[in-house]
N, C-alpha and C positions, 0 to 999 in steps of 0.2 A: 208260389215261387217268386213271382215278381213282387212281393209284398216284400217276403223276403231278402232282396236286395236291396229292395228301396232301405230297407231299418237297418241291411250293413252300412251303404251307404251315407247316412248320415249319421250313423256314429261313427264312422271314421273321419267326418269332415270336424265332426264336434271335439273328440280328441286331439285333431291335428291342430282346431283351432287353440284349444286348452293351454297347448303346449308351445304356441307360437306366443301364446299374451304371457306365458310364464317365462319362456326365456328372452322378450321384449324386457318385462319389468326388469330380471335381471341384471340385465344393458343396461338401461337406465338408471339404477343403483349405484354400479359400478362408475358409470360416467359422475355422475352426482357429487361420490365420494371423491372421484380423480380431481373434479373440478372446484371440491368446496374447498381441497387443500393446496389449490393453484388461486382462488378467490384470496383464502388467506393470506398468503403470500402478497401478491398485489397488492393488497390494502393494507398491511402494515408498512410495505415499501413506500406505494403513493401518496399516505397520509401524513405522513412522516418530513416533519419543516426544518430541524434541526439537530443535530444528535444530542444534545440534551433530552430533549423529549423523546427521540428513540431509545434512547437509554431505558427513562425509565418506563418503557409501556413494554417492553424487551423487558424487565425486572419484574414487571410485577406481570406478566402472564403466566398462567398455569405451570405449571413441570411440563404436561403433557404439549399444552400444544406450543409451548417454547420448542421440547424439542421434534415435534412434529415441525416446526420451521424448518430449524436445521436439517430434516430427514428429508424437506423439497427441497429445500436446495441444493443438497446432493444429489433428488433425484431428477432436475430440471436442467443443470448443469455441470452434474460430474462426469457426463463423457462428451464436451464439447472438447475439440479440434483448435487450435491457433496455424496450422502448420499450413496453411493453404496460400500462402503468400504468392507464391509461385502464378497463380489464377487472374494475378491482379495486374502482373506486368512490372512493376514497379521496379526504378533504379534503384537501387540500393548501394550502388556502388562507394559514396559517401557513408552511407552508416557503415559498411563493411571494413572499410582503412581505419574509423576514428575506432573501432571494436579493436582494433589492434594497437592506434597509438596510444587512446585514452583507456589502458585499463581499468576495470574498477570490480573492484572486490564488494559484494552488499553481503553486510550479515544481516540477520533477519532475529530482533528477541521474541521468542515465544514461551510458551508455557507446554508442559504436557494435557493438560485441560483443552489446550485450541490446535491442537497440532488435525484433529479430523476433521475442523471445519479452515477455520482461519489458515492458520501456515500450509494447509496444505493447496490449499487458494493460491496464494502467494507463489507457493512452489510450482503451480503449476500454469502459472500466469508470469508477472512483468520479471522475476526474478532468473528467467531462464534465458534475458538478456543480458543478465552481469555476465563480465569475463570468469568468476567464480563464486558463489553462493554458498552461506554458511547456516545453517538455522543454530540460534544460542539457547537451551533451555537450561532446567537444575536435574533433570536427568538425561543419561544419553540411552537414545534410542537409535541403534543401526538400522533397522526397519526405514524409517522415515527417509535420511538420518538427521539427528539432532547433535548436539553436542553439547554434555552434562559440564555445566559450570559447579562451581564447591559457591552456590549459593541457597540460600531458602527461596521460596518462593513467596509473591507479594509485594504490594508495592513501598513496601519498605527497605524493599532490597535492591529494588531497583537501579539504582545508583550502582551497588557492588555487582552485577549481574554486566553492567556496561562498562564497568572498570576492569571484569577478567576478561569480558571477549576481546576489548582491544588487547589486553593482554597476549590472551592465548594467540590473537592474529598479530601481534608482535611478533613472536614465540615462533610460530608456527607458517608463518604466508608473509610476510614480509616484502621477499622477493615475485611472491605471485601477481601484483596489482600493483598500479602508481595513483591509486587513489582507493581510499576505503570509506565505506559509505553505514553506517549506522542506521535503519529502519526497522518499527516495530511490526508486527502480523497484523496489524489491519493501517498498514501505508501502503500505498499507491504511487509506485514510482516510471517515470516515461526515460527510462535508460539515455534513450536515444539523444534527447533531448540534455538529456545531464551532460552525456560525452560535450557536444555541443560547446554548453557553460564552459567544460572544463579545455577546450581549448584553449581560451585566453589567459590562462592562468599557470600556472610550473609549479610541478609537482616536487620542486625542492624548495618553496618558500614555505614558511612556515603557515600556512593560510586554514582555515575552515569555513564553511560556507552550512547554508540552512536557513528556517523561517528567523527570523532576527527577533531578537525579545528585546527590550534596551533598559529595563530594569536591574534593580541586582550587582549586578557588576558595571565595572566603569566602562566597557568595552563590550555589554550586553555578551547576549548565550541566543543560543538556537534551540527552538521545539524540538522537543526529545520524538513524540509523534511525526511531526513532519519532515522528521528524518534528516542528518548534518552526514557530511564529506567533510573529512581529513584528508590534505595531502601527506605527503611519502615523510617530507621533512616534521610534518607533525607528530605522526603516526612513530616516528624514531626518537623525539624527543620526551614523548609517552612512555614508550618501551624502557628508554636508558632512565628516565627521568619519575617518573610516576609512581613507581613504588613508594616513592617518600612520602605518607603522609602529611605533610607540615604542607606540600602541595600539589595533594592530590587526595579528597577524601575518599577512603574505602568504601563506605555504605552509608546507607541513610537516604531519608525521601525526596521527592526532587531530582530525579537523574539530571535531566538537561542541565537542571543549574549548576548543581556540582561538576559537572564535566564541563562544563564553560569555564566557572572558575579554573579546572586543572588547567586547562588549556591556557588562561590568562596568564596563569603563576609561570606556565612554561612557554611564555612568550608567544602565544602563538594568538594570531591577529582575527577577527571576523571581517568579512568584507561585506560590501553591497552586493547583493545578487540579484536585484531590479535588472529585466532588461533597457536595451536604449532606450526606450518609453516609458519605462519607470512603472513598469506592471510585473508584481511579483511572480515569483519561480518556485519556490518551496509555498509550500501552505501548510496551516496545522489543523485546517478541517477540513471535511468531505467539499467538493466540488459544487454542489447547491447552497452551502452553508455561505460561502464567498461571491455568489453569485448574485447571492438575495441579499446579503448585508445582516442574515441573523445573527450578531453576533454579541455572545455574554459579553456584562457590562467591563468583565476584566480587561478583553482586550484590547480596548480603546487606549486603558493606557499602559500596555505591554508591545503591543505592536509600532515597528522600529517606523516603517513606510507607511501610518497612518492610517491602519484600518477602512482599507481604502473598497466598494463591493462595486460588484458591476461586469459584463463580458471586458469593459473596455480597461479593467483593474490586472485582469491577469495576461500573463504573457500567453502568446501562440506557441511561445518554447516551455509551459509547464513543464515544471519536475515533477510533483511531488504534491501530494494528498492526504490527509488522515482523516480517521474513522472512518472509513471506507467499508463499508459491508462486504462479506462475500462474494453477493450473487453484483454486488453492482460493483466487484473487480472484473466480473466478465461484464456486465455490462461495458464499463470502458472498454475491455478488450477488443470489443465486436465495435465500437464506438472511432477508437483509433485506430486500430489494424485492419481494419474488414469494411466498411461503409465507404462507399465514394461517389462524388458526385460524377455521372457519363459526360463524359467532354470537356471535362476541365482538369488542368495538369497543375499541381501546386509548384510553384518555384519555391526556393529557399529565401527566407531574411536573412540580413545581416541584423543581429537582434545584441550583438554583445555590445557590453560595454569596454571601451578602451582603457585595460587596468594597468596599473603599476605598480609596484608592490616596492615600496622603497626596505631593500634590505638595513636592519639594525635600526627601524624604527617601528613604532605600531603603526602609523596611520599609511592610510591606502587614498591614493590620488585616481580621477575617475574624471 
C-alpha cells in the first residue's frame, strides 16, 4: 500500500512537472515573438541617418515585414492618450487667447493608401490643434473623413490636388480661419508655435510663409513637404484669381513650385520666417536630418537661409518638420507635450522678428 502511494506520488509530481516546462516554453515563445517584432521596429527607427536611406531600406523590405511594421506601430501606439495635459499644471492661458485670435485652418494632402497609417497619425496627433482640419484626398471617405478631390492620384498631380483644396477651401471655409496652412500626411507641425509667428504679421496682406526655396522664381517658393501658410488676403486673391491658368497652372509635377509661381503672378509676397536669431522655423526634413547637417547635395543650393545644421540653427519656436514617421509623430508628442524637466518653469521669448509689409510692393523690411 505504501509502495503504492509512493508510484502515485511521483507521477503526479512528474506530470505536474511536464506541464509546467510545457506552458514555460509557451511564455517564452510568445514573449520572443512579441519582442522580435518590437526589435524590428527599433532598429529600423535607430539605424536610420537620413530619409533618404529610410526610404529605401523601407522600399526594398519584404511585403511581409513592411507591413508587419506598420501593424507595430499600430500596435505600440494606437491607443496612446495626448489629453492629460491637465496633470502637468501648465498656463496655457496664452496659447488659449491666440487659438481664438490666430485662427488657422490645416488641410492635410493624403492618399487613400495612407490614410491607416499616416493621416490617421496626423489626425490624431498635432492636427487636433488647428482651429479646423481638413484631410484632401482623390476619394472621399466619410468614415475617416477625407475629402475626394476630381484628381488622379500620383505625384504628377500633385500640383492639381493643391490647386482644388485651396479651391474647395476658397469655396467652402473661407470665413472659417484667418490663415490657411497647407501640410502633407507625414508633416509635423507645433500649432502653438505657428500661432506665435503669425502674430506679427495681418492676415490681410498679401503674405505667405514656409521653408524658403530661392530657386526658380524671382521671389523663390516654399517646401511643399514642409508645409506654407497663406494669409486671408492671399487665400482670396487665389479664389477670385486663380482659376486663370496664364496664372496659375492646373497640374503637373512640382507642387510647391507651381504654387509659388501662382502666388507670384498674384502678387503675393514670401517673407523671412527666421526667428530674431536667424534660426529656421519651417523645415522640409525630419528633425535629426537638421540637426546632423545630412543633407542631399541639392539643398545647399535651394535653401534661402544657407543650409545652415546644428541645435543652435533652429528656432525654440519650430513650426514644422517633414518626413516625419509615424511612430516618431508620437514620439514628438510625448517629447513636446508630456516630458518636463521637475523645477524649472519655461518663460516665454520674444523670438519674432520686427516685420513690415510695405503694402503695393513686394519687398518686406525686417
Amino acid at each position: 500500500m505504501a509502495a503504492l502511494l509512493s508510484a502515485t506520488k511521483l507521477s503526479s509530481a512528474v506530470l505536474g512537472l511536464t506541464v509546467g516546462i510545457s506552458l514555460a516554453s509557451i511564455c517564452l515563445m510568445l514573449l520572443k515573438t512579441e519582442h522580435s517584432n518590437f526589435y524590428f521596429v527599433s532598429s529600423v527607427v535607430n539605424t536610420v541617418h537620413s530619409q533618404n536611406v529610410h526610404s529605401r531600406q523601407m522600399q526594398n523590405l519584404p511585403k511581409d515585414l513592411h507591413e508587419g511594421f506598420q501593424k507595430s506601430s499600430g500596435r505600440y501606439f494606437g491607443n496612446m492618450k495626448y489629453d492629460d495635459l491637465h496633470l502637468h499644471k501648465d498656463n496655457d492661458a496664452i496659447s488659449k487667447a491666440l487659438y481664438q485670435k490666430e485662427r488657422v485652418l490645416c488641410w492635410i494632402m493624403t492618399s487613400p493608401k495612407n490614410l491607416d497609417v499616416k493621416a490617421r497619425v496626423v489626425r490624431d496627433t498635432w492636427s487636433r490643434r488647428c482651429n479646423k482640419v481638413l484631410f484632401m484626398s482623390s476619394v472621399t471617405d466619410p468614415n475617416f473623413p477625407t475629402i475626394g478631390l476630381n484628381v488622379s492620384e500620383g505625384r504628377k498631380h500633385l500640383a492639381a490636388k493643391t490647386m482644388q483644396a485651396f479651391r474647395y477651401i476658397y469655396e467652402n471655409h473661407f470665413h472659417d480661419a484667418d490663415w490657411f496652412m497647407k501640410a502633407d500626411d507625414d508633416t509635423y507641425v507645433i500649432v502653438e508655435n505657428l500661432r506665435y509667428f503669425l502674430t506679427t504679421h495681418n492676415k490681410f496682406d498679401p503674405v505667405f510663409f514656409g521653408h524658403h526655396f530661392k530657386v526658380n522664381l524671382k521671389q523663390g517658393y516654399y517646401s511643399g513637404g514642409g508645409g506654407y501658410v497663406l494669409s486671408k488676403e492671399a487665400l482670396r486673391r487665389y479664389g477670385e484669381q486663380g482659376h486663370d491658368p496664364r496664372l496659375c497652372r492646373r497640374d503637373g509635377r512640382a507642387e510647391d513650385v507651381a504654387f509659388g509661381r501662382c502666388m507670384e503672378n498674384l502678387g503675393v509676397r514670401t517673407v523671412n520666417t527666421t526667428d530674431a536669431l536667424g534660426r529656421s522655423r519651417f523645415h522640409c526634413f525630419a528633425p535629426e536630418a537638421h540637426l546632423s547637417g545630412m543633407y542631399p547635395s541639392w539643398f545647399y543650393k535651394f535653401d534661402a537661409n544657407g543650409a545652415r545644421k546644428g541645435i543652435d540653427s533652429i528656432s525654440d519656436y519650430a513650426i514644422s518638420f517633414h518626413y516625419v514617421r509615424p511612430e516618431m509623430m508620437h514620439y514628438l508628442e510625448f517629447y513636446i507635450y508630456r516630458l518636463r524637466l521637475y523645477g524649472i518653469v519655461f518663460g516665454n521669448q520674444e523670438l519674432n522678428r520686427k516685420v513690415m509689409v510695405k503694402r503695393g510692393t513686394r519687398e518686406i523690411s525686417t
